[in-house]
N, C-alpha and C positions, 0 to 999 in steps of 0.2 A: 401317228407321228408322220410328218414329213422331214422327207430329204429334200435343201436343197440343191446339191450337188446330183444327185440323180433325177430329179424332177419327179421324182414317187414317192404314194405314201404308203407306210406299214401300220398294220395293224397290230398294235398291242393292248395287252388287259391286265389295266392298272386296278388289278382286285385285294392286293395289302392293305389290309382295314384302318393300316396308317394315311393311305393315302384316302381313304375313302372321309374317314372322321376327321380328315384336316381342315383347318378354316385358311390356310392360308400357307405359302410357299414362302419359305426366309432366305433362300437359296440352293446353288445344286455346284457341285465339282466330283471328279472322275465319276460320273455316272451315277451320283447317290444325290435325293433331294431331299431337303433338310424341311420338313413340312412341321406347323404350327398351329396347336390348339386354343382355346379360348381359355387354358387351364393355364396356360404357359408352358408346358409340355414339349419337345421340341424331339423329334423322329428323324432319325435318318435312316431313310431305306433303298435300296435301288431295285428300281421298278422293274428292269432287265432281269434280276435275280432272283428268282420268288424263292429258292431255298435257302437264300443265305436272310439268317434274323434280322429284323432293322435295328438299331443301335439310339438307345434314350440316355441322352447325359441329363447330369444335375437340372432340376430345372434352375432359371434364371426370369426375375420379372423384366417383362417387354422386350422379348427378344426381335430385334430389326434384320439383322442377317446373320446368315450361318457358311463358314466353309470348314474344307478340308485342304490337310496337307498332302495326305497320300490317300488311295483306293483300302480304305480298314477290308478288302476280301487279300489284296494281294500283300499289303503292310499290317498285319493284326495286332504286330503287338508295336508298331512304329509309325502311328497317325497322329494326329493332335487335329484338335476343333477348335476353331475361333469362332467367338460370337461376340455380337454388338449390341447390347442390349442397356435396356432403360434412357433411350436417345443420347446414345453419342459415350456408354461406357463399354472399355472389352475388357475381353478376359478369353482365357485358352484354358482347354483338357488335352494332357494327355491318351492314348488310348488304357494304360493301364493307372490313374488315377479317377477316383470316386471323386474328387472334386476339381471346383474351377481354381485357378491363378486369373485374379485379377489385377489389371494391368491399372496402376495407379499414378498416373499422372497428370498434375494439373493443370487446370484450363482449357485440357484437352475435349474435343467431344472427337469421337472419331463416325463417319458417315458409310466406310465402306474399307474393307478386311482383305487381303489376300497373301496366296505365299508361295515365295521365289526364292529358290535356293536355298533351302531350310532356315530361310526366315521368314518373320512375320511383320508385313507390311501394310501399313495401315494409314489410311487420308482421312487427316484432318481438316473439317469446314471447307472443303473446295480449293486450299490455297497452301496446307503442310504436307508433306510423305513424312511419316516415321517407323524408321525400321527397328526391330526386333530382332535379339539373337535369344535363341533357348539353352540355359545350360544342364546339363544332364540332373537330374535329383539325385537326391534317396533312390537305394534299395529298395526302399519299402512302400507304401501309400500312404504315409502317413503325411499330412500336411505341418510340414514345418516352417512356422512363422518368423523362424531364422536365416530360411536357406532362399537367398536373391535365385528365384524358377527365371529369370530373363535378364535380358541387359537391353537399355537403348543403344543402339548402334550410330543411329544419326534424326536426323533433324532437319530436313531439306523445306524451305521454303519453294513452290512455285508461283509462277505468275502465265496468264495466258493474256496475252494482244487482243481484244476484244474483235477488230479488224481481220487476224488471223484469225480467229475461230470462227467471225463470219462468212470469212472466205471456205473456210474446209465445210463448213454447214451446207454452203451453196454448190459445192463441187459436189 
């Protein structure tokens, strides 16, 4: 690994047989990388911490990225996982639910996940932000087909000046 703010590099060993038998990196946040099989399988383990277990959610087909809300060593029972999977559909886990909430809405494809201020934020096709609020469940784990897990919060279009963006490219 390098820094480069120090100009050095460290030495680590990425010996977690998650990371060894990964085909592929879906993402990384507070220090955990979310690494991808050919099975569809999806690992999160942090490479820093060899005592603490990596963490497998539900599988899901074709998963494209993965994060986190919070550090699952410092949040255990207060993380949630977003994933993008089968080109352009999400869906979130709790840490203490066995399955996914998928996020259902149409015409959406979403390209890229993240989360600010305990919501979930998500861009669409290069040109939408749509936020997400999470409302508390069940007591229990039980997947109730009744109970709205989310709310949309908003719906921002953007636009970027193609001039301005070749400007910031060039600087």
């Amino acid at each position: 690994m390098y820094s480069i703010l120090s100009d050095k590099e460290y030495p680590i060993q990425l010996s977690h047989s998650a990371i060894i038998e990964s085909k592929m990196c879906l993402g990384n946040s507070h220090g955990w990388l979310a690494l991808g099989d050919n099975n569809n399988v999806v690992t999160l383990v942090n490479p820093f911490k060899y005592s603490i277990s990596p963490i497998t959610p539900p599988p899901l087909d074709s998963v494209d990225k993965v994060t986190l809300s919070a550090d699952p060593i410092t949040s255990p029972s207060d993380y949630v996982v977003a994933a993008i999977y089968n080109f352009g559909f999400l869906a979130f886990k709790r840490a203490s639910q066995s399955f996914w909430i998928h996020v259902h809405e149409n015409g959406f494809s979403f390209i890229n996940v993240v989360f600010y201020k305990s919501m979930l934020i998500a861009e669409e096709g290069r040109d939408t932000i749509v936020s997400f609020k999470f409302n508390n469940p069940p007591s229990d784990d039980s997947n109730d087909p009744n109970f709205a897990y989310y709310e949309k919060m908003a719906c921002t279009p953007f636009f970027f000046d193609n001039d301005i963006l070749l400007g910031i490219l060039i600087l």
